[in-house]
PDB file of N, CA, C and O in Angstrom:
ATOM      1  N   UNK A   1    -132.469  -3.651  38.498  1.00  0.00           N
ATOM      2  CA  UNK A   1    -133.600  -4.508  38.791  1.00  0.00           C
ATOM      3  C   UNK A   1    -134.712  -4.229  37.779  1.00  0.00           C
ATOM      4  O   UNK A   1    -135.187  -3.099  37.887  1.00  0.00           O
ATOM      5  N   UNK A   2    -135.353  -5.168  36.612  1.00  0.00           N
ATOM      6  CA  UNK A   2    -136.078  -5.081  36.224  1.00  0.00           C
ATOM      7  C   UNK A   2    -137.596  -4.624  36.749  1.00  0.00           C
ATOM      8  O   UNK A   2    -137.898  -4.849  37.921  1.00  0.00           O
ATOM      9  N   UNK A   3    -138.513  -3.996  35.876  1.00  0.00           N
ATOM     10  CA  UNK A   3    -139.737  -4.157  36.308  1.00  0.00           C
ATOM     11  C   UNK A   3    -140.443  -5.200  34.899  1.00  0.00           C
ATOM     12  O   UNK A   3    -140.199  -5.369  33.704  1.00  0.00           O
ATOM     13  N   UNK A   4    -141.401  -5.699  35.897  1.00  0.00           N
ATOM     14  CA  UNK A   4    -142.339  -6.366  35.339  1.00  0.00           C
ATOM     15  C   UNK A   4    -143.606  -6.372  35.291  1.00  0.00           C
ATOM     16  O   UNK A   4    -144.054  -6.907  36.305  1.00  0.00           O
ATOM     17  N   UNK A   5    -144.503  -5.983  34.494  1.00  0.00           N
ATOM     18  CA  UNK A   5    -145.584  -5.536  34.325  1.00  0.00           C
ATOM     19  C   UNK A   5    -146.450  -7.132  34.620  1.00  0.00           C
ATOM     20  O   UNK A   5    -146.031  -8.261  34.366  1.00  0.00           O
ATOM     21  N   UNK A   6    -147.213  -6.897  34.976  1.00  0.00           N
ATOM     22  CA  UNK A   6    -148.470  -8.358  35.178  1.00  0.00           C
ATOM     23  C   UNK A   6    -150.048  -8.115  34.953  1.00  0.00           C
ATOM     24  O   UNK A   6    -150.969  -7.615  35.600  1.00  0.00           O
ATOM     25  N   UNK A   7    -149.936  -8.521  34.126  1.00  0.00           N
ATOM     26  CA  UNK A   7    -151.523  -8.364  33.052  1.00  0.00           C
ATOM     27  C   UNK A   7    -152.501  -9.743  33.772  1.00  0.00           C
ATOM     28  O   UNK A   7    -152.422 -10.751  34.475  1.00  0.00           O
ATOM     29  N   UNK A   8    -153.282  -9.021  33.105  1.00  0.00           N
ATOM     30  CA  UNK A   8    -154.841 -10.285  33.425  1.00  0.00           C
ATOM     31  C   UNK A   8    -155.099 -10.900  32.261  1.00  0.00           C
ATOM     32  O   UNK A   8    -155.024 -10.370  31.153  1.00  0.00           O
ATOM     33  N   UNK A   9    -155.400 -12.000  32.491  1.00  0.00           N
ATOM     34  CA  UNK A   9    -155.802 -12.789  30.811  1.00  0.00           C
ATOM     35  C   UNK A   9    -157.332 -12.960  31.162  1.00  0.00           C
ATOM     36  O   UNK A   9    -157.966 -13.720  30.430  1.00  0.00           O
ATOM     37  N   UNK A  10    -158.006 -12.328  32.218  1.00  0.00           N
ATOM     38  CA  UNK A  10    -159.604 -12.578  32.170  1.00  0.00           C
ATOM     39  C   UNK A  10    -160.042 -10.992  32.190  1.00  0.00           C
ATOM     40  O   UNK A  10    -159.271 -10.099  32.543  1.00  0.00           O
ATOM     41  N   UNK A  11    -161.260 -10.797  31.802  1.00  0.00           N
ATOM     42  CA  UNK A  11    -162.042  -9.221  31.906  1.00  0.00           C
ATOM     43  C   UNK A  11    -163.150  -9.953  33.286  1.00  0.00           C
ATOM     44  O   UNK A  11    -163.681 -11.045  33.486  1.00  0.00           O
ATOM     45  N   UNK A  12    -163.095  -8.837  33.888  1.00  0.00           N
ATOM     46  CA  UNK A  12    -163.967  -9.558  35.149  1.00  0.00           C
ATOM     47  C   UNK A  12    -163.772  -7.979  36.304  1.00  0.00           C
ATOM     48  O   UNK A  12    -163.372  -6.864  35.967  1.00  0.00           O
ATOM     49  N   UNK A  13    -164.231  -8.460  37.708  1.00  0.00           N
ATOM     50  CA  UNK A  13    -164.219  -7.304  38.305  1.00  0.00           C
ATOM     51  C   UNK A  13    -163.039  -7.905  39.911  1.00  0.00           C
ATOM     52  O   UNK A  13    -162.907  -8.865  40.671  1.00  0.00           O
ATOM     53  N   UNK A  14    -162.497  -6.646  39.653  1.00  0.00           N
ATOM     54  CA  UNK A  14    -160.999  -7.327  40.806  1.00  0.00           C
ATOM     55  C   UNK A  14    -161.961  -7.028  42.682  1.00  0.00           C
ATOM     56  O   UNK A  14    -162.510  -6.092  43.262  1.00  0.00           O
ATOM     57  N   UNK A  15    -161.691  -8.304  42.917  1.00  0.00           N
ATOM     58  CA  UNK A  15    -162.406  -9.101  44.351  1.00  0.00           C
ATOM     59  C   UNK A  15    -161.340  -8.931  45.259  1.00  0.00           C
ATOM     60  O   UNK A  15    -161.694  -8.728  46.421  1.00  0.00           O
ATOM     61  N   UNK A  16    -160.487  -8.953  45.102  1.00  0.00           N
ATOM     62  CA  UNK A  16    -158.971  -9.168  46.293  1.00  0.00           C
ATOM     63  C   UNK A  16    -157.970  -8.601  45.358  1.00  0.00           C
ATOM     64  O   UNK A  16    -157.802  -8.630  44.139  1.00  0.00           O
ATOM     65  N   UNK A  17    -157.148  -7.884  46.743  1.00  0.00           N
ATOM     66  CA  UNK A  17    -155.479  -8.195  46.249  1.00  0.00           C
ATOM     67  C   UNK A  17    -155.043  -8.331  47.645  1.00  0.00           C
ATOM     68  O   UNK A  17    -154.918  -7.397  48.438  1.00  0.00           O
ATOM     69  N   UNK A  18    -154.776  -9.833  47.927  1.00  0.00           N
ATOM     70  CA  UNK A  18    -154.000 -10.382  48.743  1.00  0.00           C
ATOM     71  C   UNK A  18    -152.624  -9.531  49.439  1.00  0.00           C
ATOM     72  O   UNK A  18    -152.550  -9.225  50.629  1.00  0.00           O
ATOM     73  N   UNK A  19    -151.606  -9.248  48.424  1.00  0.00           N
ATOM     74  CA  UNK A  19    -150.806  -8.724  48.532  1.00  0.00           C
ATOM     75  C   UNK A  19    -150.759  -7.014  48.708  1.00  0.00           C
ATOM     76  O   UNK A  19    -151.424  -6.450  47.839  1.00  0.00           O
ATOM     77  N   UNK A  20    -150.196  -6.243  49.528  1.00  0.00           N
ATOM     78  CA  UNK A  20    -149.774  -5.119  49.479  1.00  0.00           C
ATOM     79  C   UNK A  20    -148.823  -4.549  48.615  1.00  0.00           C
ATOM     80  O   UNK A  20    -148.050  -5.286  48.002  1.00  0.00           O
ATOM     81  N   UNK A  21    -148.774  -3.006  48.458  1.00  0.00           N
ATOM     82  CA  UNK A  21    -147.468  -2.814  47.939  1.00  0.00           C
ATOM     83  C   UNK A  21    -146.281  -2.682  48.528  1.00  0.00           C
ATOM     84  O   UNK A  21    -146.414  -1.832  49.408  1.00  0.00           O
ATOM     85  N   UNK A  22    -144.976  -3.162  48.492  1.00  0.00           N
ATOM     86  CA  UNK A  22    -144.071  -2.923  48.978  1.00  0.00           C
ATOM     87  C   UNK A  22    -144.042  -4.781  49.561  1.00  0.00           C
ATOM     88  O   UNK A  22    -143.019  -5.160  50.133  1.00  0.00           O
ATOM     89  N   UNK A  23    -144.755  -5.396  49.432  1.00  0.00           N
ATOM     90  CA  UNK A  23    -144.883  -6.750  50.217  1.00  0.00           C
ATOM     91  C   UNK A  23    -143.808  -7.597  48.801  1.00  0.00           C
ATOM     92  O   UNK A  23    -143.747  -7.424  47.584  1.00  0.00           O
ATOM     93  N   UNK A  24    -143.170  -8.433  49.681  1.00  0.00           N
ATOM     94  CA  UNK A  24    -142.594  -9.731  49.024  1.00  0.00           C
ATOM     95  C   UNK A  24    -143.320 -10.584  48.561  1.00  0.00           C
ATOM     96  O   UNK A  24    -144.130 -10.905  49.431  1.00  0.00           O
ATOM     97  N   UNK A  25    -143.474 -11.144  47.632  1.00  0.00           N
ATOM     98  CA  UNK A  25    -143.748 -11.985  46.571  1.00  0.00           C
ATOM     99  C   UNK A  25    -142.982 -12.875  45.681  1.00  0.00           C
ATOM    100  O   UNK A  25    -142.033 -12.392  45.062  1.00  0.00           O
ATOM    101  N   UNK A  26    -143.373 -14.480  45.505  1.00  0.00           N
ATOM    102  CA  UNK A  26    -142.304 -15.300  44.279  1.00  0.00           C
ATOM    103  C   UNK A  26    -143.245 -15.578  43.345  1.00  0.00           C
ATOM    104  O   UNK A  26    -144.366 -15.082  43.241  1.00  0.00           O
ATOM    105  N   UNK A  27    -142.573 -16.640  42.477  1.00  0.00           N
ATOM    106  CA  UNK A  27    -143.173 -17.032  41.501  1.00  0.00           C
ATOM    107  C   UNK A  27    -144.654 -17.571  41.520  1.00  0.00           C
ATOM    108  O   UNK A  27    -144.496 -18.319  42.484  1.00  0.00           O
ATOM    109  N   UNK A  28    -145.787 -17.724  41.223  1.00  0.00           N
ATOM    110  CA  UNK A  28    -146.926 -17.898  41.199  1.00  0.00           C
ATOM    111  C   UNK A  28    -147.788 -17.397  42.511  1.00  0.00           C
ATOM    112  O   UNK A  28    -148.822 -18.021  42.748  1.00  0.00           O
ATOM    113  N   UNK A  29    -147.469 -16.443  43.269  1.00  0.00           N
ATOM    114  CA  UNK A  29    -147.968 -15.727  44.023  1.00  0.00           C
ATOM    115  C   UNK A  29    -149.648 -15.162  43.767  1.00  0.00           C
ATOM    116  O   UNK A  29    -149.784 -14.645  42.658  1.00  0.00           O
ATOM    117  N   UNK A  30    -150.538 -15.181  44.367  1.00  0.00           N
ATOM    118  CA  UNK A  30    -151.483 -14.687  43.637  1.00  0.00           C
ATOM    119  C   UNK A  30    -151.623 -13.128  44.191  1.00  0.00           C
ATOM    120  O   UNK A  30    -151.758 -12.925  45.398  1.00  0.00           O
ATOM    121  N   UNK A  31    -151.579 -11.961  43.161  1.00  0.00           N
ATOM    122  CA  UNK A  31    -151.322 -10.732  42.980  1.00  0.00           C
ATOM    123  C   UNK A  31    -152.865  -9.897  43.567  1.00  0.00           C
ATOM    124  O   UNK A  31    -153.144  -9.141  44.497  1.00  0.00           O
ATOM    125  N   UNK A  32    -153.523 -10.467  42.555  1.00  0.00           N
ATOM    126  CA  UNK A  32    -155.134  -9.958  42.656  1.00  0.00           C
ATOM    127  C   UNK A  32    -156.177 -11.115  42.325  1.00  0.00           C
ATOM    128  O   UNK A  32    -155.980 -12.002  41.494  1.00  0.00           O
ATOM    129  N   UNK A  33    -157.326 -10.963  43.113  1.00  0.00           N
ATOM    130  CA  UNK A  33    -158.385 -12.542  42.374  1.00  0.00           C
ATOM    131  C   UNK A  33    -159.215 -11.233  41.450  1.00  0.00           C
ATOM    132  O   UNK A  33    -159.120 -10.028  41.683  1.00  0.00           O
ATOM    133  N   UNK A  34    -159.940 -11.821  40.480  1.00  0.00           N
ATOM    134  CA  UNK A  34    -160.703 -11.076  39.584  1.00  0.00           C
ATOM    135  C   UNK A  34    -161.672 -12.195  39.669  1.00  0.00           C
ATOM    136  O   UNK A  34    -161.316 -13.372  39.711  1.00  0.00           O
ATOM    137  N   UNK A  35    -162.929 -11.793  39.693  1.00  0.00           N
ATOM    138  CA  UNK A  35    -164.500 -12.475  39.407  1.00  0.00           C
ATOM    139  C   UNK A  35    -165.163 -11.760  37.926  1.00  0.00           C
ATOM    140  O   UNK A  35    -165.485 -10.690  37.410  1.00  0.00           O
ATOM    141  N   UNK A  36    -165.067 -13.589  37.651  1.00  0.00           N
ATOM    142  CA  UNK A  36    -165.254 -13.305  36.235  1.00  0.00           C
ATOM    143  C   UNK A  36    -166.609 -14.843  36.090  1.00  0.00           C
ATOM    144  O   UNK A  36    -166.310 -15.913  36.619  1.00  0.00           O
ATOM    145  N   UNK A  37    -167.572 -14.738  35.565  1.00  0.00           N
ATOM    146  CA  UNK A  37    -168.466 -15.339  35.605  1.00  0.00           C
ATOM    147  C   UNK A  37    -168.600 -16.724  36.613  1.00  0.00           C
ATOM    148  O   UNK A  37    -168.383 -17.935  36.580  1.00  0.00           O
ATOM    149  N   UNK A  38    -169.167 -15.556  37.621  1.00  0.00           N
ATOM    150  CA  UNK A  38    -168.963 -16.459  39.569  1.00  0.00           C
ATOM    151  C   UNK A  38    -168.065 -16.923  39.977  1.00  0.00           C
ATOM    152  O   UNK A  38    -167.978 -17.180  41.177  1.00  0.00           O
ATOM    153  N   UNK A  39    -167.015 -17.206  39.031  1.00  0.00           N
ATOM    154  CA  UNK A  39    -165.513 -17.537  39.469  1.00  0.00           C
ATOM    155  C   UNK A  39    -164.532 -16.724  39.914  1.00  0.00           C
ATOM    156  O   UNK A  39    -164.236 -15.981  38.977  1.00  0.00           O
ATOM    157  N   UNK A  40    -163.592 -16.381  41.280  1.00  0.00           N
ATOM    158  CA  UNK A  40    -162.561 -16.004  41.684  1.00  0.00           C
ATOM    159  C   UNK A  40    -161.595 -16.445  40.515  1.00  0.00           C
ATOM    160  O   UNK A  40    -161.581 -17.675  40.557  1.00  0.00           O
ATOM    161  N   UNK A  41    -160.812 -16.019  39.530  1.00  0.00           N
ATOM    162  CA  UNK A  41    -159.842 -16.390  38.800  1.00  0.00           C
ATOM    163  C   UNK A  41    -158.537 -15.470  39.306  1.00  0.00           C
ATOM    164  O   UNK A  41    -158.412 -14.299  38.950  1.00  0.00           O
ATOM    165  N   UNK A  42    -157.671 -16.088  40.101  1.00  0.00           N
ATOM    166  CA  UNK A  42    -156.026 -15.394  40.089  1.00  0.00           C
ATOM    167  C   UNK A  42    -155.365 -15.190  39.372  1.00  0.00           C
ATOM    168  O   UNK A  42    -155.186 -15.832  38.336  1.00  0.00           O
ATOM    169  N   UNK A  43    -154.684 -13.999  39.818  1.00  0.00           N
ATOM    170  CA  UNK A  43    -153.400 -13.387  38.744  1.00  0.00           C
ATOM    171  C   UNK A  43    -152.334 -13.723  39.163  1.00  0.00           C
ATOM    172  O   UNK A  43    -152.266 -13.152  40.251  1.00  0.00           O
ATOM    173  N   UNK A  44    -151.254 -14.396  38.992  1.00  0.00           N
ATOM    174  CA  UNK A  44    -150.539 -14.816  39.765  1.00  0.00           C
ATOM    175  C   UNK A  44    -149.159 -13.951  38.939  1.00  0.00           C
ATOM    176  O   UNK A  44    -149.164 -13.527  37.784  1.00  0.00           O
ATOM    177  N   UNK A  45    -147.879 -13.855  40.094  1.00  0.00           N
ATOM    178  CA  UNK A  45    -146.643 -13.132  39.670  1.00  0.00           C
ATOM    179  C   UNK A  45    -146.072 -14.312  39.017  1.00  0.00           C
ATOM    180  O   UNK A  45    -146.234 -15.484  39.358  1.00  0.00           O
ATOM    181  N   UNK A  46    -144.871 -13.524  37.308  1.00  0.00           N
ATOM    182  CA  UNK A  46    -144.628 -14.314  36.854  1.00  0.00           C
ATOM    183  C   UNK A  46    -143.087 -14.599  37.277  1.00  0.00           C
ATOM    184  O   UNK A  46    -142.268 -15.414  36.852  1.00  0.00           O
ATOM    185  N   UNK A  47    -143.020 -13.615  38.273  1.00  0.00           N
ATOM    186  CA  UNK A  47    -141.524 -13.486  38.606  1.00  0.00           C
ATOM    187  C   UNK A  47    -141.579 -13.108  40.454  1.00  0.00           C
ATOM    188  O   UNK A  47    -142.545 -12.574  41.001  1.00  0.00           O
ATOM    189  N   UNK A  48    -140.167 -13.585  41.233  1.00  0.00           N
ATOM    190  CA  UNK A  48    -139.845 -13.476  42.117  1.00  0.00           C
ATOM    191  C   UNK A  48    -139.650 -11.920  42.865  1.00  0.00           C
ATOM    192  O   UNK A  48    -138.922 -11.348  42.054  1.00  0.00           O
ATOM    193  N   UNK A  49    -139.857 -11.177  43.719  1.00  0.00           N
ATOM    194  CA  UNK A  49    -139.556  -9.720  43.592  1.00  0.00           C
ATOM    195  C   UNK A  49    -140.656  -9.386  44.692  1.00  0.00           C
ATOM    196  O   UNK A  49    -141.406 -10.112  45.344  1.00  0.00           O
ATOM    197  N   UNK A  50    -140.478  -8.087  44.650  1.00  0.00           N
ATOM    198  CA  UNK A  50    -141.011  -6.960  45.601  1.00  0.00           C
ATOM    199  C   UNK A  50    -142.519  -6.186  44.629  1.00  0.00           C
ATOM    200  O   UNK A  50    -142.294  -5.605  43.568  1.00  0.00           O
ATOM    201  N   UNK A  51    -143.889  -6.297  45.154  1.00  0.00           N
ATOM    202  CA  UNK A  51    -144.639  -5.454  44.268  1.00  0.00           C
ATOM    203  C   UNK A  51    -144.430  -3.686  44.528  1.00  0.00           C
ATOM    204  O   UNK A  51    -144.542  -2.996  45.541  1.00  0.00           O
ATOM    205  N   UNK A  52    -144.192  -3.467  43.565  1.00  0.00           N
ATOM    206  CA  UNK A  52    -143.779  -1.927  43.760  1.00  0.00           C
ATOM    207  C   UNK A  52    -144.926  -0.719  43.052  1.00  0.00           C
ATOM    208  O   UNK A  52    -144.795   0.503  42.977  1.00  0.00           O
ATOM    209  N   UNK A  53    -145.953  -1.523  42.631  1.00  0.00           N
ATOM    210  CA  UNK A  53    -146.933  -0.572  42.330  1.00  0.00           C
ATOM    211  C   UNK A  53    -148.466  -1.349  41.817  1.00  0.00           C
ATOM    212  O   UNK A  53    -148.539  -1.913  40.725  1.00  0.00           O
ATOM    213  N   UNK A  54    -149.443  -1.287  42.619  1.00  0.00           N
ATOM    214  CA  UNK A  54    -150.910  -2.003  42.496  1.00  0.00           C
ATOM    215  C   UNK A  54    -151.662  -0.571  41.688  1.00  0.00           C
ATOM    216  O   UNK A  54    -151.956   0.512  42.194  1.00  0.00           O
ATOM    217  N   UNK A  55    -151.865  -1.146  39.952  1.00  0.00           N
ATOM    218  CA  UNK A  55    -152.704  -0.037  39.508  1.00  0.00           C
ATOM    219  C   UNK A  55    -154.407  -0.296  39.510  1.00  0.00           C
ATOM    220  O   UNK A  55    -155.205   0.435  38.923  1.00  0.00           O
ATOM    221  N   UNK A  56    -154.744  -1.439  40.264  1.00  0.00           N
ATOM    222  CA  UNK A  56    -155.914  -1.334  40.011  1.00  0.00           C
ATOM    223  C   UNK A  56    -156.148  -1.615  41.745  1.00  0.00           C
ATOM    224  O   UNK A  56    -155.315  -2.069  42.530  1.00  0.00           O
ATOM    225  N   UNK A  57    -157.889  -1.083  42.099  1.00  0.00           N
ATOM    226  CA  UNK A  57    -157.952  -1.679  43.643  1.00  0.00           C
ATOM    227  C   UNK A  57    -159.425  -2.200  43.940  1.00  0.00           C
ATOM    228  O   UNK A  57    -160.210  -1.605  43.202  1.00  0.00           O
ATOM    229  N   UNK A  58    -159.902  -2.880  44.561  1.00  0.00           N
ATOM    230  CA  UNK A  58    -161.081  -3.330  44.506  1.00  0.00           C
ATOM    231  C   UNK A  58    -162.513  -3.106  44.289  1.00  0.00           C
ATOM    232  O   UNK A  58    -163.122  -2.258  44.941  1.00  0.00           O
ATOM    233  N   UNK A  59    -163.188  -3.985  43.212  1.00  0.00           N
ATOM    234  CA  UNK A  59    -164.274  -3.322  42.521  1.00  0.00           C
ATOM    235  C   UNK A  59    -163.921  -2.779  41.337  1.00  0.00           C
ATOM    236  O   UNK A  59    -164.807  -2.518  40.523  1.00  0.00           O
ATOM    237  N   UNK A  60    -162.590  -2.524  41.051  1.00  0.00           N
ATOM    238  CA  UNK A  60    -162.442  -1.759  39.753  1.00  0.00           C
ATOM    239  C   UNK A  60    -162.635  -2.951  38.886  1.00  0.00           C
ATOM    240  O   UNK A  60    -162.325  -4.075  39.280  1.00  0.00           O
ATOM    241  N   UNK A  61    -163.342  -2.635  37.252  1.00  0.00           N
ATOM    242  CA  UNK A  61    -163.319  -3.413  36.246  1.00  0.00           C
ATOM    243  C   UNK A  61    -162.402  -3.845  35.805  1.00  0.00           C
ATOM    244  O   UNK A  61    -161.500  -3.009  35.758  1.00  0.00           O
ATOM    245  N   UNK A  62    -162.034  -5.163  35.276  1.00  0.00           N
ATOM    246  CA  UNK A  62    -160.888  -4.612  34.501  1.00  0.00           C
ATOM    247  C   UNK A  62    -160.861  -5.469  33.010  1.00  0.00           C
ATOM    248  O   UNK A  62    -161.810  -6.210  32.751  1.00  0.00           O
ATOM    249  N   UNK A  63    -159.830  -5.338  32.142  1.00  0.00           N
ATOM    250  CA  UNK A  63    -160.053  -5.942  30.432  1.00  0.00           C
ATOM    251  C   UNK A  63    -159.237  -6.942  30.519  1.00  0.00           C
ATOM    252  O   UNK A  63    -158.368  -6.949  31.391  1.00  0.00           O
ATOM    253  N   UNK A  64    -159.364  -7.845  29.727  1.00  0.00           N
ATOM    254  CA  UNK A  64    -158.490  -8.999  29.268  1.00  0.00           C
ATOM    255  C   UNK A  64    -157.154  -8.237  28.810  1.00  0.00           C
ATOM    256  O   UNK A  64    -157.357  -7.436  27.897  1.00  0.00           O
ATOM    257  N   UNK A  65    -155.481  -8.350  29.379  1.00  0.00           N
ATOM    258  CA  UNK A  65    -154.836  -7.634  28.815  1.00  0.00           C
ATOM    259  C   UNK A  65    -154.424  -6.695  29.167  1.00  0.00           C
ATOM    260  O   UNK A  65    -153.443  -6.160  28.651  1.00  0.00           O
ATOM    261  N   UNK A  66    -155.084  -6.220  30.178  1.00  0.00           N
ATOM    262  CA  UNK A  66    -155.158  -5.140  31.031  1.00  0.00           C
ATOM    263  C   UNK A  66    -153.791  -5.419  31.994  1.00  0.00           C
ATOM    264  O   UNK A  66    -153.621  -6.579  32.371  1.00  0.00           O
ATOM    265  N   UNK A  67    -152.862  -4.438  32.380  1.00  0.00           N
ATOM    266  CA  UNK A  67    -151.581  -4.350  33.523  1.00  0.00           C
ATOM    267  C   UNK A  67    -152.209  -4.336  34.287  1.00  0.00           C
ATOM    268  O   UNK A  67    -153.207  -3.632  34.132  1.00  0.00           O
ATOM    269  N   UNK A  68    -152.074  -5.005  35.460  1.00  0.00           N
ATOM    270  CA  UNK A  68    -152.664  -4.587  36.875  1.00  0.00           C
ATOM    271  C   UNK A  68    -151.710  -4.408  37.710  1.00  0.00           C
ATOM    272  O   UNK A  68    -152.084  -3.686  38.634  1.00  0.00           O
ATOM    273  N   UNK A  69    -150.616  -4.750  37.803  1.00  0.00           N
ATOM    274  CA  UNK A  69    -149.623  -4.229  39.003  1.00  0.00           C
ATOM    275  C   UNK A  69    -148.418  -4.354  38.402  1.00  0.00           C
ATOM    276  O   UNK A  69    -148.400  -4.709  37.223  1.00  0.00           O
ATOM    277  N   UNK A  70    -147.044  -4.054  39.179  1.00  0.00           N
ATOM    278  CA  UNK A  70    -145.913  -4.019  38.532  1.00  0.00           C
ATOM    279  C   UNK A  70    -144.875  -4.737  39.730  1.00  0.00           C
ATOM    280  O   UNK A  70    -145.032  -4.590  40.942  1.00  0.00           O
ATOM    281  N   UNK A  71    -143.928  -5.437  39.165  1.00  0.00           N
ATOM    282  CA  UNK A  71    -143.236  -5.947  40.359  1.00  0.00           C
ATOM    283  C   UNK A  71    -141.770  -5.672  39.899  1.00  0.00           C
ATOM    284  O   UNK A  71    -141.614  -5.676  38.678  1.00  0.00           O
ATOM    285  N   UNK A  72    -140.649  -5.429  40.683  1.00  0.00           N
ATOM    286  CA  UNK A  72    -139.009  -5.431  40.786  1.00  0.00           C
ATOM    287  C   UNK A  72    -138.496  -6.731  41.047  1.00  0.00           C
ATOM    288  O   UNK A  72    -138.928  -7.258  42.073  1.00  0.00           O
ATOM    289  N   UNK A  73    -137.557  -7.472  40.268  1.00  0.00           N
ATOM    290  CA  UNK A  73    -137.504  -8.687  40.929  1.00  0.00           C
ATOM    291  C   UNK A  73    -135.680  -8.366  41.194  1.00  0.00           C
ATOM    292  O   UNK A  73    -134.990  -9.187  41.798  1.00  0.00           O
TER     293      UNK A  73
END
């Protein structure tokens, strides 16, 4: 089973993660919201699978580019 790393394409500050670890997840799932100039912007999974590890948790900053969680599909 692959892992798959899931990056942010915005720098902003992470508001939610919907999802738990160990929780089921598919394709466009939203992972974490990040607030990035007054906007909630989602991270959504690019793949079907199980999240098996949340590296960031709320309030944390984060960079454009930046991994934020990892999923097994």
């Amino acid at each position: 089973m692959p892992e798959i790393k899931i990056v942010t394409e915005v720098a902003g500050r992470v508001c939610a993660t919907p999802v738990q670890v160990g929780g089921t997840v598919t394709d466009g799932d939203e992972i974490v919201l990040v607030e990035a100039m007054k906007m909630e912007i989602p991270v959504p999974s690019p793949a079907s699978g199980t999240l098996k590890l949340l590296l960031v948790k709320i309030d944390d900053l984060v960079a454009e580019g930046q991994a934020i969680a990892i999923v097994m599909s």
